[in-house]
C-alpha positions, 0 to 999 in steps of 0.5 A, spaced: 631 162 633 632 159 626 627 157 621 629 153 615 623 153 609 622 146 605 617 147 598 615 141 594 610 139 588 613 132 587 606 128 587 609 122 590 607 124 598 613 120 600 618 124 596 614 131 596 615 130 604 623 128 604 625 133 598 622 139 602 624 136 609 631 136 606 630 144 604 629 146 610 634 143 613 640 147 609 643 153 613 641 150 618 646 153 623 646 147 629 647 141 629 641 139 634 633 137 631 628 142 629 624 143 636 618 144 631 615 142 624 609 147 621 607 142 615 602 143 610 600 141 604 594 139 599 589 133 598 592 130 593 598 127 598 596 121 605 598 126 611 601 120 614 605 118 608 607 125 608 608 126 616 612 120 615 617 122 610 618 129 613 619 125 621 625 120 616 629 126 614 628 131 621 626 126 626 621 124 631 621 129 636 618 135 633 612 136 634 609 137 627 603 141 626 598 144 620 594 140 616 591 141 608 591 147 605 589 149 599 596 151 596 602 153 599 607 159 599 614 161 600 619 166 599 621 164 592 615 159 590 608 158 591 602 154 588 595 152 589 591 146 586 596 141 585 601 137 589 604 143 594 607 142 600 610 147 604 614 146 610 617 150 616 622 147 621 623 151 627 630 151 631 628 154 639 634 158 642 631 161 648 624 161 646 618 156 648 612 154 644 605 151 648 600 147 643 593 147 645 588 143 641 581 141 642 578 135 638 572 133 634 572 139 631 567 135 625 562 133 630 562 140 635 559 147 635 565 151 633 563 157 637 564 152 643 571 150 641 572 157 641 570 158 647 574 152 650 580 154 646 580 161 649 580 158 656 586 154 654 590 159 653 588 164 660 590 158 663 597 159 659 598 166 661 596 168 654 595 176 655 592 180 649 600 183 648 602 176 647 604 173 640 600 166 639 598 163 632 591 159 631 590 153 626 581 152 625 
């Protein structure tokens, strides 16, 4: 597995999303696309303007997950409060990622969503000693 790591405070989505794609890009040592893209950033930036930037540069077929947040954190940088975003784009070697995800999370009990993500995961085969990774 590789990771690569992009961060920008541009305030300009569409350049904020290419510039931290484009950092995460560095080191990496295949020449194959990513096989997925943790994105986050602030309000500050349209989550569409900023996912399309991010899919110029890397491509479209990673699957793309995260979401606002209140400021983003790296190895050497972080910020909060202003125009961050933070990008990881991961490489699988032999590893494989399920994503499961319940809509309507506005208009739904949160206990239930709970609930039925839970089964979800049974339903994978997810045990208590297995590595998983949850975004509310």
């Amino acid at each position: 597995m590789h990771v690569g790591v992009g961060y920008s405070e541009n305030h300009d989505p569409d350049a904020a999303g290419a510039h931290a794609a484009r950092l995460a890009l560095k080191g990496n040592p295949w020449e194959r696309p990513c096989d997925m893209v943790l994105l986050f950033s602030t309000a500050r930036h349209d989550p569409w303007i900023l996912q399309d930037a991010v899919i110029g540069v890397l491509g479209n077929q990673a699957r793309i997950i995260g979401g606002g947040a209140v400021g983003t954190i790296t190895n050497d940088s972080y910020g909060y409060a202003g125009d961050q975003v933070g990008l990881a784009a991961i490489w699988l070697e032999k590893e494989s990622i399920d994503l499961v995800a319940e809509p309507n999370l506005d208009t739904r009990d949160e206990f239930e969503i709970g609930e039925a993500l839970g089964r979800r995961l049974v339903e994978l085969g997810i045990k208590r000693e297995s590595s998983a990774m949850l975004f509310y």
